[in-house]
C-alpha positions in Angstrom: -82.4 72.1 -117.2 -79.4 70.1 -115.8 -76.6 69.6 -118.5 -77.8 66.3 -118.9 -76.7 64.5 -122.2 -78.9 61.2 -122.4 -77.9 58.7 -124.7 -80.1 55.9 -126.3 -83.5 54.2 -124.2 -83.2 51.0 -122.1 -87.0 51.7 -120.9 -89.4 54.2 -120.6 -88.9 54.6 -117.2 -85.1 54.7 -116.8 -83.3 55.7 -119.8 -79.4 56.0 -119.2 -77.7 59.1 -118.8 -74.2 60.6 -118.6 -73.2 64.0 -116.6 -71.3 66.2 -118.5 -70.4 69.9 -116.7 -69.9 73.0 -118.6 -67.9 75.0 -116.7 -67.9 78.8 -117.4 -65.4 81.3 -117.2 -64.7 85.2 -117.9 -62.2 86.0 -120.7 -60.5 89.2 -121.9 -63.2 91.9 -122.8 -65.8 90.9 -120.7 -66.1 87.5 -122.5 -67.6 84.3 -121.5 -65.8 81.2 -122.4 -68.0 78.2 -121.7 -66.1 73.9 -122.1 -67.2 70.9 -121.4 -65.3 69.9 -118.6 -65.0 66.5 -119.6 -64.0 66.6 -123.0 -61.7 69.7 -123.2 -61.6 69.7 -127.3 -65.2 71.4 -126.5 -64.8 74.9 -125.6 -66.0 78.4 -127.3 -66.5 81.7 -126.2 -69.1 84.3 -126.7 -70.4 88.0 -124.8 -72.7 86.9 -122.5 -73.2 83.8 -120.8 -76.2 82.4 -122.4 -74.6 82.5 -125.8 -71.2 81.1 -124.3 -73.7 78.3 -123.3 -75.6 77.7 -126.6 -72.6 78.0 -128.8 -70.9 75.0 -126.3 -73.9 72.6 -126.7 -73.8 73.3 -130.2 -69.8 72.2 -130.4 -70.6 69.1 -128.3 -73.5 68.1 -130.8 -70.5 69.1 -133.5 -67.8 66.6 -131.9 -70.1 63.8 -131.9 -70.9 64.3 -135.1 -67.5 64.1 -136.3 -67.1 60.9 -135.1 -69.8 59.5 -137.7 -68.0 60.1 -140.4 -66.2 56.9 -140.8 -68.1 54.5 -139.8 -66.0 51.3 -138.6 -66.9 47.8 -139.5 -69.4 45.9 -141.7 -71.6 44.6 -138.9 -75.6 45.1 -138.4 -76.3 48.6 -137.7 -78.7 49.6 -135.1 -79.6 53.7 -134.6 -79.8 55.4 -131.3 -81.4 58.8 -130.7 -79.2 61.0 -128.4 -80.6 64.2 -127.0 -78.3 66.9 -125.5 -80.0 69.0 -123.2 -79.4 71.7 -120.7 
């Protein structure tokens, strides 16, 4: 897979996506530390490079969820579905 976090469905054919790139880099002790590049709150380090890379995508779903929380406004509510993939 690509990184790709899609967000929400305009049509079956097309649905919009954004590019995010998690960029990957060794750390004391043979670590992995694995960020987003384009939100640098979303970093985490593991061993190996495959865990570096699941714990990540599990912090991105993590600081997307934290901004549901509070939800702002009274107006009509409408779900989207986002999938993060990679």
């Amino acid at each position: 897979m690509d990184g790709t976090l899609l967000i929400g469905a305009m049509s079956v054919l097309s649905p919009p996506q954004i590019q995010l790139s998690i960029v990957y880099e060794q750390i004391e002790n043979g670590w992995t530390q694995a960020r987003i590049a384009e939100l640098p709150g979303v970093t985490t380090a593991a061993p190996t490079r495959a865990e570096a890379k699941d714990m990540v995508l599990d912090a991105l779903r993590e600081y997307l969820l934290s901004f549901t929380e509070e939800p702002a406004g009274e107006g009509e509510r409408e779900p989207i579905a986002l999938t993060i993939s990679a």
